[in-house]
N, C-alpha and C positions, 0 to 999 in steps of 0.2 A: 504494500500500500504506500509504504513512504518511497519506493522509488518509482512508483508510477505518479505520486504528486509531482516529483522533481521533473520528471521527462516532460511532462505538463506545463509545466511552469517556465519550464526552459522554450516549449514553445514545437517541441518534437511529439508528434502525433501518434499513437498508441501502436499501429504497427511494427514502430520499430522494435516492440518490445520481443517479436517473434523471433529477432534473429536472434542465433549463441553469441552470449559472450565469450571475451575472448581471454585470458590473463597473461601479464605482464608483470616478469619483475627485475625491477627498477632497483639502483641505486646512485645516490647520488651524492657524489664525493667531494673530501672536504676541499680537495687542489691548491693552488698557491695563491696567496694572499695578497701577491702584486701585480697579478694578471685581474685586470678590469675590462667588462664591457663596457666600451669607448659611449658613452649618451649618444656620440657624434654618428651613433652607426643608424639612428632613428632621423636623420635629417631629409630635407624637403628638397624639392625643385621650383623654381619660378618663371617658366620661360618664358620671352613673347612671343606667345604661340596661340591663336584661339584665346577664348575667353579667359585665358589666366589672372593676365595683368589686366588688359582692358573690358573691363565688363564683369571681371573677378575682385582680384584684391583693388582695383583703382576705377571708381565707376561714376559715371555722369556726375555731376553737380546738384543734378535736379532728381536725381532718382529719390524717392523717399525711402530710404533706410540708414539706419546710424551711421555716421561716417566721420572723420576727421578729414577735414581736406575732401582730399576724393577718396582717402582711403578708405573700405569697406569695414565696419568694428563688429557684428558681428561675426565675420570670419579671422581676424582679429584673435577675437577673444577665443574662439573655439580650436585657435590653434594654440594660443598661450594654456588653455587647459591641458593641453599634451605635450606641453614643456618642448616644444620643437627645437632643439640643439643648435641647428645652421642649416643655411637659405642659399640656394645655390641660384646664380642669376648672371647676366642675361640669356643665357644656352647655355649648352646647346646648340643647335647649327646654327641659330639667330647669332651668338655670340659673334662669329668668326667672319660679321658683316655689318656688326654694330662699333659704333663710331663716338666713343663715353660724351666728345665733347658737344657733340649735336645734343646730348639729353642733360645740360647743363645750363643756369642763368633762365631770365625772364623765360615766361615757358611760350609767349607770343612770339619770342624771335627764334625761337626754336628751328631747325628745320626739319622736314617733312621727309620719310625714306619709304619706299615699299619694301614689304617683309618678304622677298621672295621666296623665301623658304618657305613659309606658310599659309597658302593662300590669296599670294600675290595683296595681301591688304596694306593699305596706307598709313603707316604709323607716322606720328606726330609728334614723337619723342616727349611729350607730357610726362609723361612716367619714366624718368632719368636717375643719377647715381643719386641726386639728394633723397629724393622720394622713399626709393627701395631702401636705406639708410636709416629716414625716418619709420618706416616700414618694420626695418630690421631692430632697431630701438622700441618697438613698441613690444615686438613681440621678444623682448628678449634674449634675440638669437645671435650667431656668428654669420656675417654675412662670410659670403662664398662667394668670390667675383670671379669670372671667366674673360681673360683678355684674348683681345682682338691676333691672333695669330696669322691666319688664315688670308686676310684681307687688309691686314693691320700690320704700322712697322712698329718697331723698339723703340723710337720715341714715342708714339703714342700712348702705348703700356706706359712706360717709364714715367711721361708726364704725368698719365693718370696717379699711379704709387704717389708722386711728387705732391697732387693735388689733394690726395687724402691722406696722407700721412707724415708730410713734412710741418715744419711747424715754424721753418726760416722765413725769411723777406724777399722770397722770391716771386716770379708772375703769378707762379700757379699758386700760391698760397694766396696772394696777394686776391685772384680771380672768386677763390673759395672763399676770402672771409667776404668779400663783396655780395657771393650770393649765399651770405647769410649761414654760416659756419665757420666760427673764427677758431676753434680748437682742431685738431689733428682726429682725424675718422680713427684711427689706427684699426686697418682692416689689413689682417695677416695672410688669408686665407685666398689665394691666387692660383689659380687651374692656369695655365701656361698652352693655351690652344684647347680645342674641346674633338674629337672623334678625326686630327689627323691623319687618321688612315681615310677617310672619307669626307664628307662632310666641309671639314674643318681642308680641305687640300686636296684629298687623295695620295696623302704624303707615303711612298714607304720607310720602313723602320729605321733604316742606318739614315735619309735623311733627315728625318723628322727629329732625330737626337741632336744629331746639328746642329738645327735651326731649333732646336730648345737650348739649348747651351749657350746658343748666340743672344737668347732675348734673356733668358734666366741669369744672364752675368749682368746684364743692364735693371735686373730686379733689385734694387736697392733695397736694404734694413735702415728706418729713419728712428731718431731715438723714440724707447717705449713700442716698437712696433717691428719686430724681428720676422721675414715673413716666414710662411709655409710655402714654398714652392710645387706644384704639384704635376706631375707629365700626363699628359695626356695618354693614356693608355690603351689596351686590347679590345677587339670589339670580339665577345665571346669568348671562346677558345682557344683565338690567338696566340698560341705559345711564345711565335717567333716572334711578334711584335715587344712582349715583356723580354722575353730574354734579349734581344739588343739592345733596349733599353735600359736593363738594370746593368748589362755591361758597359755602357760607351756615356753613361751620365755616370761622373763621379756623387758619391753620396753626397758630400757637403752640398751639392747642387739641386739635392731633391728632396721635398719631405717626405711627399705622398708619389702614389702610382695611381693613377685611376683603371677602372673596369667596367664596360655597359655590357648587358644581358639582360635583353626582353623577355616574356613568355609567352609564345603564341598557342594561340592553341591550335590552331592546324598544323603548327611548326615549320611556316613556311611562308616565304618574304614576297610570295609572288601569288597574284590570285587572291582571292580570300583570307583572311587570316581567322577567319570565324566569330561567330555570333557574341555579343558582348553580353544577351540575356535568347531566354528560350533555347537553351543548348539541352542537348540528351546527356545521360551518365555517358554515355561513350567520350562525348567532347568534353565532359566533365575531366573523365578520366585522363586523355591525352591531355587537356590543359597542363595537372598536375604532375603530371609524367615529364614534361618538358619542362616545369616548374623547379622540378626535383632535380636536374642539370645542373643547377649552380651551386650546389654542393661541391660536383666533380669538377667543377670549372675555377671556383674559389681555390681547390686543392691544389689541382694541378700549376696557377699561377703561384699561389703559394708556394710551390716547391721550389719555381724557379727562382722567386726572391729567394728565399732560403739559401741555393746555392752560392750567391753574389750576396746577401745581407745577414750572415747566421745571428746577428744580435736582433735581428729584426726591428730596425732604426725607422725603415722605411715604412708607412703606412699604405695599406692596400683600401681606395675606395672607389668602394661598388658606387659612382656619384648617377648614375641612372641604372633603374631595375623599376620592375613591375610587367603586370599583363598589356598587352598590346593587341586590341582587338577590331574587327570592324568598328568603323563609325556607327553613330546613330540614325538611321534612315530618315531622308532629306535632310542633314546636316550638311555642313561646307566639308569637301574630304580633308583639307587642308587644316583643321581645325582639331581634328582628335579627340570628339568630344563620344567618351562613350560610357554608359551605365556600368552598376558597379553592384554584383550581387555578393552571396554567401562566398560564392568560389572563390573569389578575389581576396576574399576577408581570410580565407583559411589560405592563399597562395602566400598573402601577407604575412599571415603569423609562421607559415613555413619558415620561409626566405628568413626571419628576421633569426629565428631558431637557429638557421644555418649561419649566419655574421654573427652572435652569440656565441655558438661554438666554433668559429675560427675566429675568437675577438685578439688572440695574439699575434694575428697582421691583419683581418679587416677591422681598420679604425674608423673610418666612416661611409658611411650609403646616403644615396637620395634616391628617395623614392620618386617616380616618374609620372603628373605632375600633383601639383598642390589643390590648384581650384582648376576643375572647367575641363583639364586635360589630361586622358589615357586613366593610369587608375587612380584617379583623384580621392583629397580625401573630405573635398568641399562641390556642390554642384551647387548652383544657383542656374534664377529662371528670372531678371530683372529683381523686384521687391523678394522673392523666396529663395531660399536656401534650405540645404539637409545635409545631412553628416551621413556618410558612405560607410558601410560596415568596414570596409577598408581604416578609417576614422575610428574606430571603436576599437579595433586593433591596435593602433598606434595607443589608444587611452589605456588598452591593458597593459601592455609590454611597458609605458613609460618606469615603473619599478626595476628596470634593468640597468636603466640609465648609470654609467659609473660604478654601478656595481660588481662586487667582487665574484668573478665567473666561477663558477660551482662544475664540473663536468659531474654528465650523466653516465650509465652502461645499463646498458639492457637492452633485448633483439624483439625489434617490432615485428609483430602480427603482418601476415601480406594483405593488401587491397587487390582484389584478383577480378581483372576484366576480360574474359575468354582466354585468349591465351598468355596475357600479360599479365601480369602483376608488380606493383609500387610498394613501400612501406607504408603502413596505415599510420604508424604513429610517429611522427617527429617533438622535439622539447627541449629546453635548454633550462637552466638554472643559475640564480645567482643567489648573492646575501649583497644586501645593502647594509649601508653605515651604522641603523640600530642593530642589526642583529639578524632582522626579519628577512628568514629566506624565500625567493620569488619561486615557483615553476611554472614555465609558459609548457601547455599540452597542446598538441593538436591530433585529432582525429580524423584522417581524410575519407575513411570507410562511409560509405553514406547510410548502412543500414545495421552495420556491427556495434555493437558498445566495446570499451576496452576497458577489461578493470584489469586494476594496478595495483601490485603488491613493493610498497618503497621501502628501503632503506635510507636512515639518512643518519651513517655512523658520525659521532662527533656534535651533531644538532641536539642543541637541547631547546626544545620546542614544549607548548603545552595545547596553543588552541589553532584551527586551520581555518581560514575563509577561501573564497573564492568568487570570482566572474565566469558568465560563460558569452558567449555568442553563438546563439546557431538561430536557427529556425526551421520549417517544413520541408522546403525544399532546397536545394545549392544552387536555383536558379531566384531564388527573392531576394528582392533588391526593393529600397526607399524609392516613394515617388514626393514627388511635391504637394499633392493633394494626399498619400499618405508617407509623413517623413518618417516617424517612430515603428515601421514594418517588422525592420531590424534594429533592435538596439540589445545595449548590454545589460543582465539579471542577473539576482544573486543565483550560485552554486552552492548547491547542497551534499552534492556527491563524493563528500571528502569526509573525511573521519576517521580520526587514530587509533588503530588498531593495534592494540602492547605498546610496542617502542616505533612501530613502524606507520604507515601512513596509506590506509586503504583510499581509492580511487574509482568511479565505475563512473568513465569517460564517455558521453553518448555522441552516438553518431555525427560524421559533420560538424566538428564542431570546436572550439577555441575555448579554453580555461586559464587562466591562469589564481594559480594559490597563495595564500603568504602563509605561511607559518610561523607564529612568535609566542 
């Protein structure tokens, strides 16, 4: 009786009580005490791309909803509730054809660019370095700039550094206090070109080290503001692109590596990429199947830092990751705007599980984007907005932030689709600063429960809570006539059993625990 209230209440419909459970056991060790999961590994995207910036975070004058300026406060606040770490901006491919000094000063003398990367639309450069800045101020966060490589020379980077973080009697300072910031941004965090191998040039690898070495010597350290230098890195599986790179860049020259990897669910760049909602368990299934890649993809990068970095100095970030699906039907293609159901929320809490347990080289990720585009964790519709179970995700996992990484063991149960089969259960674990140890679960079996028998030698614990997310189907998703479809409820399916820690995991579905 009491676990058919919970299946209940969680929002999972009575059938699924038919299937066997399945057991799991877990233990979760006490590891080292100066390995931290990086906060920076839960950070955002901001591109000008589709409704991000304009008509997302920065919107009409006239639109009636709370705003500061033009910037949008309830999206705003709903991000500062998930303690968002750092904002990656302006690309992206936008990046590597954006011009900082056009989105600078009166915003009438502005000039005017089309975004051809995106749907050929007319930006007006309104929304420039102060903006995002004041942006990145509100919410708390580290901004993340992306310099012009691509289509940009070494002075203009170099200027811009000059312009935000010097603090001499120079033009560019001179220019900045003029438009109304007389103190130094000290903004550290500089992507040195964005997708290189494409996008960003079509550069290959022994160039592209090159012409990073050439702008990254001109990357100045101004007092108070030491930067992060970071290379533009692999698109997927790339081996060869990191391994040149971590050979022919000297360390002092790099802080971070970057790595993009999408997840399509047809798994395929060409034709179709598949449905964003109304998908069967089969596309279910290969979603997460291809989702599950970046495990192997993280590793294999990681070894090759390894070989060239054994102190592992160098920081690995995933700065784009997420689902990447068809558009919304009659949407602009250019635009990337697409819904965001259950699947996306469990691709999320995978993914995050997998930079969790390689937190000792991925130091940070951005998810792909914020508001408006691919798997968002904000949609607005003019005056309406809702928070994406994608969103709810991010609100559980925040308790990982910083915290001291705990490794798991134990051999997940299979998800079995004819002739394939995936892990059903992924999870990672931390301890935060009081004490309180995190477990993030995820169950991708859509009709299994998975109960879990823990160990957790060294924990001294007395009482467990828990969140979950699921709902009926892995194809529900929020609309704007109904937002709260999917949202996060208490879990009740946790309870200490002797010294150990029983679990009975229902289907589809995301938990995370605290035990203190």
């Amino acid at each position: 009786m009491r676990y058919t209230h919970l299946l209940l209440a969680a929002g999972i419909s009575l059938p699924a009580l038919s299937a066997s459970a399945q057991t799991v056991q877990m233990t979760v060790q006490p590891g080292d005490p100066k390995l931290i999961v990086s906060k920076h590994i839960q950070g955002q995207f901001a591109e000008h791309l589709g409704r991000n910036i304009y008509g997302g975070f920065w919107v009409d004058k006239d639109l009636n909803v709370p705003k500061k300026g033009r910037i949008r406060m309830d999206i705003v606040e709903a991000l500062q509730k998930i303690h968002v770490p750092n904002l990656r901006w302006p690309g992206g491919c936008f990046a590597d054809t954006y011009h900082w000094h056009d989105g600078v000063g009166p915003t009438a003398q502005r000039p005017k660019m089309l975004n051809l990367w995106w749907g050929n639309t007319l930006e007006d450069n309104s929304f420039g370095t102060h903006e995002f800045l004041e942006l990145c101020d509100m919410l708390g966060t580290e901004p993340y700039l992306a310099a012009n490589v691509g289509s940009g020379t070494v002075e203009e980077m170099s200027n811009w550094m000059e312009y935000l973080n010097s603090n001499e009697d120079t033009p560019m300072v001179q220019e900045r206090k003029k438009n109304g910031h007389a103190e130094p941004y000290k903004v550290s965090w500089w992507g040195i070109g964005n997708e290189s191998w494409g996008c960003g040039g079509n550069m290959t690898p022994d160039y592209y080290t090159d012409v990073y070495k050439r702008y990254a010597t001109f990357a100045h350290d101004y007092p108070g503001t030491q930067l992060k230098k970071i290379v533009s890195g692999a698109n997927g599986d790339d081996a060869n692109w990191t391994e040149v790179c971590m050979k022919k860049i000297p360390r002092n020259m790099m802080w971070g590596l970057t790595l993009h990897y999408y997840t399509l669910p047809t798994g395929s760049w060409s034709g179709s990429k598949g449905a964003a909602t109304g998908f069967d368990e089969q596309q279910y299934f290969n979603t997460l199947r291809n989702g599950l890649k970046m495990d192997d993809i993280v590793t294999r990068h990681a070894a090759i830092m390894d070989k060239y970095d054994k102190e592992k100095r160098v920081a690995l970030l995933v700065d784009e990751w997420g689902i990447w699906t068809d558009v919304e039907p009659g949407t602009n293609p250019g635009f990337l705007y697409q819904q965001n159901t259950l699947r996306d929320a469990l691709l999320a809490g995978t993914t995050l599980n997998i930079f969790n347990n390689h937190c000792d080289r991925v130091r940070g990720a951005n998810l792909a984007q914020a508001v408006n585009v691919l798997q968002a964790l904000v949609l607005t519709d003019k005056e309406k907005m809702l928070l994406t179970p994608t969103y709810h995700v991010f609100d559980l996992y925040q308790v990982h932030q910083d915290a001291q990484y705990m490794p798991l063991e134990f051999k997940s149960p299979d998800y079995v689709m004819g002739n394939e089969k995936i892990p059903a259960l992924n999870a990672s674990a931390s301890k935060d600063k009081n004490g309180a140890v995190h477990i993030s679960l995820v169950n991708l079996d859509t009709k299994k429960t998975i109960n879990l028998e823990t160990a957790l030698p060294g924990v001294s614990w007395k009482n467990v809570s828990g969140r979950i997310l699921t709902s009926n189907s892995v194809s529900d998703y929020n609309t704007f006539e109904k937002p709260n479809n999917l949202k996060l409820a208490e879990f009740k399916g946790a309870k200490k059993k002797g010294g150990n820690l029983a679990v009975a995991l229902p289907p589809k579905s995301v938990v995370v625990l605290e035990l203190k």
